[in-house]
N, C-alpha and C positions, 0 to 999 in steps of 0.2 A: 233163386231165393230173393225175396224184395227187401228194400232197405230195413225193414223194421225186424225179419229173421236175421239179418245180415248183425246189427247189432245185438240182438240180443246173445247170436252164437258168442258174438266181443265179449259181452260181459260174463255172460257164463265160464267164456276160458281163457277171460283175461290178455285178449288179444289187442293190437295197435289198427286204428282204423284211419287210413289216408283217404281222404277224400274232398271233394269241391265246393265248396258252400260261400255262397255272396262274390262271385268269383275269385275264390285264394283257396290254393291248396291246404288244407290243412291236418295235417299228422296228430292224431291225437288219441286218450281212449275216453270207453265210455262208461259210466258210474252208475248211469242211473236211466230208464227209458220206460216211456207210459203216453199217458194224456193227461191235458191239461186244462181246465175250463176255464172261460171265459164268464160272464157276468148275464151273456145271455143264453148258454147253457150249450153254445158251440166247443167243442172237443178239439184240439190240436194235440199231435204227436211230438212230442218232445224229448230230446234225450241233452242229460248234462254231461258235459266232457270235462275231460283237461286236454287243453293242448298246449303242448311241451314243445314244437316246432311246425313249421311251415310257413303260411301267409298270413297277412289278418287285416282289412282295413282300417282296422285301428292302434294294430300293435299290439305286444304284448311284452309283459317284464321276462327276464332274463330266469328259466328253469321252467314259466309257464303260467297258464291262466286258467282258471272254470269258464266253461262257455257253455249260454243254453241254445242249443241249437234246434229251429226248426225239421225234422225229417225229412218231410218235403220239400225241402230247398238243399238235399243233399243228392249228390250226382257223383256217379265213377266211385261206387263204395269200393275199397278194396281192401281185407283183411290181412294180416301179418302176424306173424311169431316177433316176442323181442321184450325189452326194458320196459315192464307195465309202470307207468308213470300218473302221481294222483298228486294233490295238495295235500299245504301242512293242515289245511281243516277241514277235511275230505268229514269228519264227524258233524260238523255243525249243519242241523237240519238244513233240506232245502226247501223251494218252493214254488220247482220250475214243473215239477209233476203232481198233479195231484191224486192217478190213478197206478200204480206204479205195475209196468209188465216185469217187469227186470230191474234185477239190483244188485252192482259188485259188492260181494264179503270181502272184506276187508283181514 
């Protein structure tokens, strides 16, 4: 399965996805996965998390953070059963995808 089935199973069933991105572990789930245009009409793979624990080279507050994550810069996907974890404004549009493959109901 490649990283972008691998997610989508996530969202679909609400699972916890550990994995490697910018070198830091990061524990997180996933909300929302698609592409994303650029201005000059280039497509990247994006998916929005939260993550609730792990690593992060910049830190993050206490219970968690939204993070847009490139796909292709994620390595060692590994899915889990457990505590589905989102933000208190998991409603308020995004605008990390603009193509959407996948999207958690809420």
């Amino acid at each position: 399965m490649n990283v972008l089935d691998l997610i989508v199973k996530a969202i679909q069933e609400k699972l916890i996805v550990t994995a490697t991105y910018q070198n830091c572990l990061r524990i997180m789930c996933p909300h929302v996965v698609g592409y994303k245009h650029d201005k000059r009409g280039t497509a990247t793979l994006n998916a929005l998390f939260f993550q609730f624990s792990g690593q992060s080279n910049r830190g993050f507050p206490p219970g968690g953070q939204w993070r847009c994550i490139h796909l292709d810069e994620l390595s060692g996907v590994k899915l889990t059963r457990g505590e589905w974890h989102t933000g208190p404004d998991h409603a308020r549009p995004q605008n990390y995808v603009d193509d959407i493959v996948a999207e958690v109901v809420i």
